[in-house]
VMD Tcl script that builds the backbone (N, CA, C; Angstrom):
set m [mol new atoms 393]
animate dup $m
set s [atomselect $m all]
$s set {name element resname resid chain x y z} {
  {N N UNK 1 A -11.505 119.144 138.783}
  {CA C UNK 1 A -10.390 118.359 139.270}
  {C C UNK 1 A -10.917 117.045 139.848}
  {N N UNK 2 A -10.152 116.159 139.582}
  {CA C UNK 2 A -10.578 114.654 140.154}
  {C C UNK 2 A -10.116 114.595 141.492}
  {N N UNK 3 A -11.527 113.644 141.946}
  {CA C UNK 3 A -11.313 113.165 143.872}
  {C C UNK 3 A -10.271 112.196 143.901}
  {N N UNK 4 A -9.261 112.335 144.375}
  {CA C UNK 4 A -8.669 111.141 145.307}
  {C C UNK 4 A -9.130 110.031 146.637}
  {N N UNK 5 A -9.078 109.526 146.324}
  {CA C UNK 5 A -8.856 108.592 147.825}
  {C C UNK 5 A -8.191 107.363 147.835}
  {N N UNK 6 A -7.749 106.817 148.911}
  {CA C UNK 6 A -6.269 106.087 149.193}
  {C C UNK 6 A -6.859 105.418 149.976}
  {N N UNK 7 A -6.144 103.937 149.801}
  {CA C UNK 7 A -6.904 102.776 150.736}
  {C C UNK 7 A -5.512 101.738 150.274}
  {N N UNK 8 A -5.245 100.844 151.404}
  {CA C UNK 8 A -4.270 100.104 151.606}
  {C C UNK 8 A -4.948 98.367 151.469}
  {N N UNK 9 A -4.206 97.451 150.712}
  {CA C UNK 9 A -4.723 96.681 150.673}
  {C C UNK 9 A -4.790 95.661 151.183}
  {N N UNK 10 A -5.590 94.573 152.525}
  {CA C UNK 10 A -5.468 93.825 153.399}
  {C C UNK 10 A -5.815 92.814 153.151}
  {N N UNK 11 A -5.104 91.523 153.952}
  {CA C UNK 11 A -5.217 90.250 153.814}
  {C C UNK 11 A -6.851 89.761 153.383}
  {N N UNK 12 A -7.848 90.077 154.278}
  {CA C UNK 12 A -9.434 89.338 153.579}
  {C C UNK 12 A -9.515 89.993 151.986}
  {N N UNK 13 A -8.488 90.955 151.828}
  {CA C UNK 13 A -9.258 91.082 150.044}
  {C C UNK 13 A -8.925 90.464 149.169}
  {N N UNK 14 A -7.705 89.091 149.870}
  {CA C UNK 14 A -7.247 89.001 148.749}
  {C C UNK 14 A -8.307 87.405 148.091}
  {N N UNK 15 A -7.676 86.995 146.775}
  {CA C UNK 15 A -8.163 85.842 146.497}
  {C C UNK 15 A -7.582 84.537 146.720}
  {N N UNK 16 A -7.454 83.483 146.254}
  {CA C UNK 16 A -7.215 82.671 146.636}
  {C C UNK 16 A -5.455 82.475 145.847}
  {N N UNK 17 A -5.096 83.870 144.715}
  {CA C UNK 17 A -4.229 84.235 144.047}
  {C C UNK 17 A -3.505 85.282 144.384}
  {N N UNK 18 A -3.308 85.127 145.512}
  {CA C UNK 18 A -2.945 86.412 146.888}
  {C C UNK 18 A -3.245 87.635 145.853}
  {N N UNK 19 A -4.360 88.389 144.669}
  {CA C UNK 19 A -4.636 88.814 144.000}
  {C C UNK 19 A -6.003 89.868 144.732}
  {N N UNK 20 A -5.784 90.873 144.999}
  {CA C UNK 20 A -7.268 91.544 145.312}
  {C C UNK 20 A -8.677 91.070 144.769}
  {N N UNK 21 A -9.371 90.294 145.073}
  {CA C UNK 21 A -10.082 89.931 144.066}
  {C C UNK 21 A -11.024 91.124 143.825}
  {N N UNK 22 A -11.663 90.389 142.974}
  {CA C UNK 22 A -12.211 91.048 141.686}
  {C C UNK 22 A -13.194 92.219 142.677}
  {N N UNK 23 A -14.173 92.076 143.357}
  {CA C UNK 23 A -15.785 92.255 144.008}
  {C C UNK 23 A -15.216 93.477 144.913}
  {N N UNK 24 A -13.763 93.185 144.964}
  {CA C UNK 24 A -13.460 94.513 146.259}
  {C C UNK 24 A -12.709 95.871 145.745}
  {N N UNK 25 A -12.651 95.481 144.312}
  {CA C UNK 25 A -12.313 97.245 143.619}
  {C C UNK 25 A -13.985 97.854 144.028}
  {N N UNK 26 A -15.043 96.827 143.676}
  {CA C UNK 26 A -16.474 97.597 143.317}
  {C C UNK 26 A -16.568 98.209 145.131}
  {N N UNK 27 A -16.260 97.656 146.212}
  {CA C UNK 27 A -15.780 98.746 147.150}
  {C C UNK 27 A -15.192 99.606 147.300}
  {N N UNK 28 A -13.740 99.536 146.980}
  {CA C UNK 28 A -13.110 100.502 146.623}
  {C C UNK 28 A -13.494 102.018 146.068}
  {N N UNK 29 A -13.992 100.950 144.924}
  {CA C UNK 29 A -14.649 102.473 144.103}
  {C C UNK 29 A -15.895 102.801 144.939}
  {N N UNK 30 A -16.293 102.159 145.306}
  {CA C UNK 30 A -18.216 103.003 145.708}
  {C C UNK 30 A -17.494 104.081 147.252}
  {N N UNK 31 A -16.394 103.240 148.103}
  {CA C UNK 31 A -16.073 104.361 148.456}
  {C C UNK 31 A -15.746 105.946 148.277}
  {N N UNK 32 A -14.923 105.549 146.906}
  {CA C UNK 32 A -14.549 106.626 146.705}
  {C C UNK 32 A -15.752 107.759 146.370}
  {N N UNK 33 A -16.742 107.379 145.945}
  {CA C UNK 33 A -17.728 108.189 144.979}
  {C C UNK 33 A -18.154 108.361 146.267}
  {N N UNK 34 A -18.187 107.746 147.411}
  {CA C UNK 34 A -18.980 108.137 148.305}
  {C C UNK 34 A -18.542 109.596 149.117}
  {N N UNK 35 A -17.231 109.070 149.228}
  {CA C UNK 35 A -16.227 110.330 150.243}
  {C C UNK 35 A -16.657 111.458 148.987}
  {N N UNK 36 A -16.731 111.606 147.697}
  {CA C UNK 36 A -16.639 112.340 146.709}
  {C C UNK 36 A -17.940 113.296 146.574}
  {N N UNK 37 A -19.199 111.859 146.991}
  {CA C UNK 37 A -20.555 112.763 147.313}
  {C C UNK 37 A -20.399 113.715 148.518}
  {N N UNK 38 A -19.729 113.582 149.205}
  {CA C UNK 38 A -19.793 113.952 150.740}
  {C C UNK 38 A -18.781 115.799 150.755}
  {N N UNK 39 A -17.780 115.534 149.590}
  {CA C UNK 39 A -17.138 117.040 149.567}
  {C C UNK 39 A -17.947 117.538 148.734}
  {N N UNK 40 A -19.531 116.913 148.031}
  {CA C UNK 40 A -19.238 117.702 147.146}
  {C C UNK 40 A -21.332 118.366 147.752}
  {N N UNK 41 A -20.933 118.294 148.823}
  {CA C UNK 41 A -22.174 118.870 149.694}
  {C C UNK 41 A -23.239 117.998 149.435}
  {N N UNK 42 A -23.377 116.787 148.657}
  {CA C UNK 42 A -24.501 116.029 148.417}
  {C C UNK 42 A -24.248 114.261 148.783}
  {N N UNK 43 A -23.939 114.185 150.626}
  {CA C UNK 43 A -23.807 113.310 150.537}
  {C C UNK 43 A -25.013 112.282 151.008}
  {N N UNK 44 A -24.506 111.148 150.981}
  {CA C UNK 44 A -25.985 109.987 151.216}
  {C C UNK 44 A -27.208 110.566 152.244}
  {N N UNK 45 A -26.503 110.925 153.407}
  {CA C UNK 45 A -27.436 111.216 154.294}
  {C C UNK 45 A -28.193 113.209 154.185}
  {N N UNK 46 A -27.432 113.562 153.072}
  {CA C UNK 46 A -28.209 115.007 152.891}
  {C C UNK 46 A -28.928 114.847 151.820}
  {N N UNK 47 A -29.145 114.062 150.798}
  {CA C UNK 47 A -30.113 113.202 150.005}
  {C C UNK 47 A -31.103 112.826 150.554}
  {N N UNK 48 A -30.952 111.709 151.043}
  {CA C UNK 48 A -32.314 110.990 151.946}
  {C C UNK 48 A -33.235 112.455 152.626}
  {N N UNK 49 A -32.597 113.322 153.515}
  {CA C UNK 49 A -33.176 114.428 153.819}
  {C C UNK 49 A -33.789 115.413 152.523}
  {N N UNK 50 A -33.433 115.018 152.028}
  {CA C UNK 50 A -33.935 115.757 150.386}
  {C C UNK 50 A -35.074 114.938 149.783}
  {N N UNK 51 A -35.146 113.684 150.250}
  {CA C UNK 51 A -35.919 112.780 149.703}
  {C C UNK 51 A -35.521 111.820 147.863}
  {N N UNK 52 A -34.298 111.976 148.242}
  {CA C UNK 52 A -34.011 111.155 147.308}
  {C C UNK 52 A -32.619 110.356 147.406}
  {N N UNK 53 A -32.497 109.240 146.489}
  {CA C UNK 53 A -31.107 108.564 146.451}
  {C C UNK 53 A -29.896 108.478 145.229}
  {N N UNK 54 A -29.241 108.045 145.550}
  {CA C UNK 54 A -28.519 107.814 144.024}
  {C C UNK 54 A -28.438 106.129 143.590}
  {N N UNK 55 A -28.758 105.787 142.798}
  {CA C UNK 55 A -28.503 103.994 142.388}
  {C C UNK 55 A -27.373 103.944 141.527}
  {N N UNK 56 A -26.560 103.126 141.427}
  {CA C UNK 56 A -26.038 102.539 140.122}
  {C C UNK 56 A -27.184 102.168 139.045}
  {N N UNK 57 A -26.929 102.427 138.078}
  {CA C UNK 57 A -27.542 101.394 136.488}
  {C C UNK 57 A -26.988 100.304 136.036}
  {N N UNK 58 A -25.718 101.140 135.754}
  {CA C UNK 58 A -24.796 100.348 134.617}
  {C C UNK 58 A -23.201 100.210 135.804}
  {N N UNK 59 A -22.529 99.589 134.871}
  {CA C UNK 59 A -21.138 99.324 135.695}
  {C C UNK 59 A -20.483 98.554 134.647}
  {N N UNK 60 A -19.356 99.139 134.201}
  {CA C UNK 60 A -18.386 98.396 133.638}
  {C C UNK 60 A -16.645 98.483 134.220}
  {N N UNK 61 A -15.922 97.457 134.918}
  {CA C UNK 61 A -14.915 97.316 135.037}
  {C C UNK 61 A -14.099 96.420 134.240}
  {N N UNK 62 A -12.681 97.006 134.257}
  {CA C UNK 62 A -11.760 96.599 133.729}
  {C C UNK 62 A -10.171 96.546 134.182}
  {N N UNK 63 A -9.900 95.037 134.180}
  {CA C UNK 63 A -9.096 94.927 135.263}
  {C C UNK 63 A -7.579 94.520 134.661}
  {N N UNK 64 A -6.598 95.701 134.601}
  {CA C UNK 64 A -5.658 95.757 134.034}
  {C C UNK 64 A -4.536 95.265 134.292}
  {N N UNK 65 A -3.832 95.005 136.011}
  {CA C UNK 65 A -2.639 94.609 136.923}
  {C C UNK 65 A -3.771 94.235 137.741}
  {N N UNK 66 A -2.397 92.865 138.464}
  {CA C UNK 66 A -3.443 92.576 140.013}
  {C C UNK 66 A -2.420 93.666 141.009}
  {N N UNK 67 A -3.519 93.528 142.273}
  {CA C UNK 67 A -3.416 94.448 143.098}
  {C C UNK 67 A -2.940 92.952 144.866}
  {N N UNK 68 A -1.690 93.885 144.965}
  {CA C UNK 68 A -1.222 92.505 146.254}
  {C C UNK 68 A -1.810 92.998 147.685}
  {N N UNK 69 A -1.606 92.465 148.602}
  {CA C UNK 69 A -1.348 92.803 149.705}
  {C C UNK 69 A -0.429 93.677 150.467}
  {N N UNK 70 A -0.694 94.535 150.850}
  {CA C UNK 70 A -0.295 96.016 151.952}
  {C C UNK 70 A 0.216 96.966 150.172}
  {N N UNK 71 A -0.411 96.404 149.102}
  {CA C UNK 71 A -0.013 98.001 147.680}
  {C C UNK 71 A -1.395 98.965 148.465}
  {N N UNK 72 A -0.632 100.176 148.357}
  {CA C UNK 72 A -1.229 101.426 148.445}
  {C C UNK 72 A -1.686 101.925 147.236}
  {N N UNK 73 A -3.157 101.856 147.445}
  {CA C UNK 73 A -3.844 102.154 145.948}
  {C C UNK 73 A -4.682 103.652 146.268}
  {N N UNK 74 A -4.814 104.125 144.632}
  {CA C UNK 74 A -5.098 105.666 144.968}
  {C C UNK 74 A -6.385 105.640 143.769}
  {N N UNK 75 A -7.238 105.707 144.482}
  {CA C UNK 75 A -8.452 105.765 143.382}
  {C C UNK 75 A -8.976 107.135 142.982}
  {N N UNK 76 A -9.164 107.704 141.557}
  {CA C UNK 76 A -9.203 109.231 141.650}
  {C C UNK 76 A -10.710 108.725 141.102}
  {N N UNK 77 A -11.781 110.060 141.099}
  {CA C UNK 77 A -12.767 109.505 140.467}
  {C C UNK 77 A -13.170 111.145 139.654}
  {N N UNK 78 A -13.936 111.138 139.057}
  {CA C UNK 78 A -14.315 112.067 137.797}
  {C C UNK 78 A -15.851 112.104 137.556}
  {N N UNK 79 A -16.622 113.516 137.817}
  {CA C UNK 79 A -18.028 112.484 137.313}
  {C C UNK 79 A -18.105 113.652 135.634}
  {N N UNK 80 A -18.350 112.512 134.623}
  {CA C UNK 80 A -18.072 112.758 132.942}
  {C C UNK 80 A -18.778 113.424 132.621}
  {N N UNK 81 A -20.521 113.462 133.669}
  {CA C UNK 81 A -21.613 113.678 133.165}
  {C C UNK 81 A -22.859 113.957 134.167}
  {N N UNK 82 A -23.727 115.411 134.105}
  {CA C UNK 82 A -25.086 114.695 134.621}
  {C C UNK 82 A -25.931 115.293 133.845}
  {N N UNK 83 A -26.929 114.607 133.585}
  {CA C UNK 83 A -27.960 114.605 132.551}
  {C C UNK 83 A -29.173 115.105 133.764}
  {N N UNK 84 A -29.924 115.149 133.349}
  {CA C UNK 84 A -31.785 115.327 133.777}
  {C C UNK 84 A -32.345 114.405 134.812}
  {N N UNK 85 A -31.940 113.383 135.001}
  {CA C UNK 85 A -31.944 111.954 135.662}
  {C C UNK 85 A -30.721 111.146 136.288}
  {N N UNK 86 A -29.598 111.391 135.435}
  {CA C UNK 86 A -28.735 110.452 135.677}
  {C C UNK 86 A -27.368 111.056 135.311}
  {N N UNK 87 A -26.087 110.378 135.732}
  {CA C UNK 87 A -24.839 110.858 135.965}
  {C C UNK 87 A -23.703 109.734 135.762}
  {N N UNK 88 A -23.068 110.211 134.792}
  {CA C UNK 88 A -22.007 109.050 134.716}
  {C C UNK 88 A -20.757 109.461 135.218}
  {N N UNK 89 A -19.601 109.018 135.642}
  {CA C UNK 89 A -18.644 108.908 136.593}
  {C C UNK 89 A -17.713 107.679 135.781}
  {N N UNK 90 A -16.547 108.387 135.793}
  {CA C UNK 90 A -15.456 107.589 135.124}
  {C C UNK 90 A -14.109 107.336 136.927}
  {N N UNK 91 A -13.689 106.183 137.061}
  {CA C UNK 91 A -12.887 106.333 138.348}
  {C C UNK 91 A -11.886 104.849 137.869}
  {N N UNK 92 A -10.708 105.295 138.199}
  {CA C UNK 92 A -9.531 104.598 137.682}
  {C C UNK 92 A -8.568 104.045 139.323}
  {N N UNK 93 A -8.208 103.044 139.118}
  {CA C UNK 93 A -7.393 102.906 140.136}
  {C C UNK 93 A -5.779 102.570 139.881}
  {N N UNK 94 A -4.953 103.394 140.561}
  {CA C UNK 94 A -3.571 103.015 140.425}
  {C C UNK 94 A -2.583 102.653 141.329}
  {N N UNK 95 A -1.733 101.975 141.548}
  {CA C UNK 95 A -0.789 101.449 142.215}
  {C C UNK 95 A 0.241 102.502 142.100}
  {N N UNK 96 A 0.900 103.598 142.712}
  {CA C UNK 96 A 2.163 104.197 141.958}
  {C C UNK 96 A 1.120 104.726 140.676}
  {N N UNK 97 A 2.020 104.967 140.071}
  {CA C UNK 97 A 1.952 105.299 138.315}
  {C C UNK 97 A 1.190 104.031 137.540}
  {N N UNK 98 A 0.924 102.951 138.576}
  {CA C UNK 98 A 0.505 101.791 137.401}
  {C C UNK 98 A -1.169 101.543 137.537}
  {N N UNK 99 A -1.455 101.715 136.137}
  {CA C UNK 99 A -3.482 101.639 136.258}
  {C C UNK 99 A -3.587 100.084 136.536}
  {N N UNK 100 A -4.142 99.804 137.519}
  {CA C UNK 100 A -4.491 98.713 138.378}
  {C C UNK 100 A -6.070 98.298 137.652}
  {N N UNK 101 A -7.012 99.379 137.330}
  {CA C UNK 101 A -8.713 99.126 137.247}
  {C C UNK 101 A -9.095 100.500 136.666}
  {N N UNK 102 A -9.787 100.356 135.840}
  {CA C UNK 102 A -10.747 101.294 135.981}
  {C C UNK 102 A -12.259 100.906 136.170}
  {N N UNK 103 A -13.257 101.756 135.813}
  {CA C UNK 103 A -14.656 101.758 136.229}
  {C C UNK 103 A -15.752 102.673 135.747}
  {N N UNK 104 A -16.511 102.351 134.712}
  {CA C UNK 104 A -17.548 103.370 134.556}
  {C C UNK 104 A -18.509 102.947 134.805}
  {N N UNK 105 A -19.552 104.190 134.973}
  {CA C UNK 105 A -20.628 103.874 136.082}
  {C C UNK 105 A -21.782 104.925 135.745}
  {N N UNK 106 A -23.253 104.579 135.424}
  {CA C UNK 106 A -23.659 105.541 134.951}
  {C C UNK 106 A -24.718 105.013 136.601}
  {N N UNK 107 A -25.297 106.057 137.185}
  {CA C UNK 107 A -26.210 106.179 138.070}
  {C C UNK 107 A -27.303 107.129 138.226}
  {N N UNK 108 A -28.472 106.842 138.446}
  {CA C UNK 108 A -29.652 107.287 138.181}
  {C C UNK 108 A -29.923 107.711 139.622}
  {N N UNK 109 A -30.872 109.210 139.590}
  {CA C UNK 109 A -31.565 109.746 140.939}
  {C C UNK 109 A -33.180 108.915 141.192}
  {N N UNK 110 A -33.181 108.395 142.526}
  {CA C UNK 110 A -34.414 108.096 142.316}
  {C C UNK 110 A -34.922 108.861 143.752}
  {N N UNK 111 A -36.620 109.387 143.801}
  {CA C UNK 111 A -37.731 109.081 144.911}
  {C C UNK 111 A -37.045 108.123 146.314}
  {N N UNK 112 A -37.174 108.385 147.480}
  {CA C UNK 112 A -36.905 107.549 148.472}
  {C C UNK 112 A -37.818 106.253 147.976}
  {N N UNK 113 A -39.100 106.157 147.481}
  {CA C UNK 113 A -39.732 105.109 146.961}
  {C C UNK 113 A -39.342 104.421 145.900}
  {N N UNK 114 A -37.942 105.169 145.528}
  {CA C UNK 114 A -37.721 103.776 144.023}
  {C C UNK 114 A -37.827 104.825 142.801}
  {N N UNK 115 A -38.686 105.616 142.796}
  {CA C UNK 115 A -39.165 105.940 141.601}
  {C C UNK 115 A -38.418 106.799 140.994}
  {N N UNK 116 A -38.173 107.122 139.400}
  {CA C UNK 116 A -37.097 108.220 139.332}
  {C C UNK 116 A -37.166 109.497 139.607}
  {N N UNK 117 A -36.481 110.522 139.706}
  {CA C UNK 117 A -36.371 111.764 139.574}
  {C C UNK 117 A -35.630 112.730 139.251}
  {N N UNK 118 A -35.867 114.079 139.253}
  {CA C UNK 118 A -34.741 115.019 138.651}
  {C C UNK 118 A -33.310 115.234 139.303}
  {N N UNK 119 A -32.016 115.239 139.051}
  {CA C UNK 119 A -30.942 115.253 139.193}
  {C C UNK 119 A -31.386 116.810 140.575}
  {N N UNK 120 A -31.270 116.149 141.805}
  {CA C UNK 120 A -31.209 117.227 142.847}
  {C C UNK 120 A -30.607 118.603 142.332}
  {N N UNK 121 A -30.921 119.998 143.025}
  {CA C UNK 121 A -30.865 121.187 142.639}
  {C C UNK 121 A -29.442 121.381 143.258}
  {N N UNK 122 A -28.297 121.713 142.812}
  {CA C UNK 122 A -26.947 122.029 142.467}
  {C C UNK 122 A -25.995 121.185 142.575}
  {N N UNK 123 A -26.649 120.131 142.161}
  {CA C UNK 123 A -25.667 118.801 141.976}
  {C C UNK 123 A -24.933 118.899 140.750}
  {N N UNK 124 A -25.262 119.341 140.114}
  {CA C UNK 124 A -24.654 119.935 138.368}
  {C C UNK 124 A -23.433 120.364 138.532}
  {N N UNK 125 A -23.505 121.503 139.387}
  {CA C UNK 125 A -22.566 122.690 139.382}
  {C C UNK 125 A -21.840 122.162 140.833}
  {N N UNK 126 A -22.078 121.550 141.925}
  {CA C UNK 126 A -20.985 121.108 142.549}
  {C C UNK 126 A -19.967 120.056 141.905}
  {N N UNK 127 A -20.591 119.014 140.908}
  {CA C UNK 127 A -20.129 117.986 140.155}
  {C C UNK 127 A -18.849 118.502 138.665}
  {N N UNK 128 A -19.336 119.642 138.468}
  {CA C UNK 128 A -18.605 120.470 137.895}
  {C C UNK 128 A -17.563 120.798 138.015}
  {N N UNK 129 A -17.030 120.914 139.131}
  {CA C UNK 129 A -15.936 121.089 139.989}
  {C C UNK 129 A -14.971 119.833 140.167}
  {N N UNK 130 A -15.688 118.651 139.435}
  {CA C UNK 130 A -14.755 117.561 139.740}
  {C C UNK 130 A -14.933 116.502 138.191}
  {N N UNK 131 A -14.972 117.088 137.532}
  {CA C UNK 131 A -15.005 116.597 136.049}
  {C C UNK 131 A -13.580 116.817 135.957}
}
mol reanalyze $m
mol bondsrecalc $m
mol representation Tube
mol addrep $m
């Protein structure tokens, strides 16, 4: 089942096109994946204690409706995939019923030093739960 999370949209996000700009879905969304790491027992700070992180790689958005000031947006997120190393995550944003953005995102485990490593031990099977 996909994560929800809900965030209201305020005057500094907008652009100069009273339009959410562009840079503050990629908040939006990293929130969401974040609250998403966090139910799903593997969040930032139980990583680092594990000795490892999660990075972005890749990132592709696509920006379908603009998003105004005080719209209540509901970002669900999905992760599609985790491989040996790395994990892709599909997360859409909507206004109401209307797709506002989506977002794919493939992200890699690395070493607290940078370096890569194996997809932490039951990150699979908690992630499973939200495909």
């Amino acid at each position: 089942m996909a994560h929800t999370f809900h965030t209201t949209v305020r005057f500094a996000e907008l652009d100069p096109y009273d339009h959410v700009n562009h840079a503050r879905y990629l908040s939006y969304f990293e929130s969401a994946r974040v609250e998403l790491l966090e139910e799903m027992g593997h969040g930032m700070g139980v990583m680092a204690d594990n000795g490892c992180h999660i990075v972005l790689v890749t990132l592709t958005a696509t920006f379908h409706l603009p998003a105004r000031l005080h719209d209540r947006l509901t970002i669900t997120t999905r992760v599609v995939d985790v491989g040996r190393t790395t994990t892709r995550w599909h997360q859409e944003c909507h206004r109401g019923e209307d797709l506002v953005a989506t977002l794919e995102v493939r992200a890699a485990f690395t070493a607290l030093d940078g370096r890569p490593r194996r997809t932490p031990p039951g990150f699979a099977d908690a992630a499973a739960r939200h495909g």
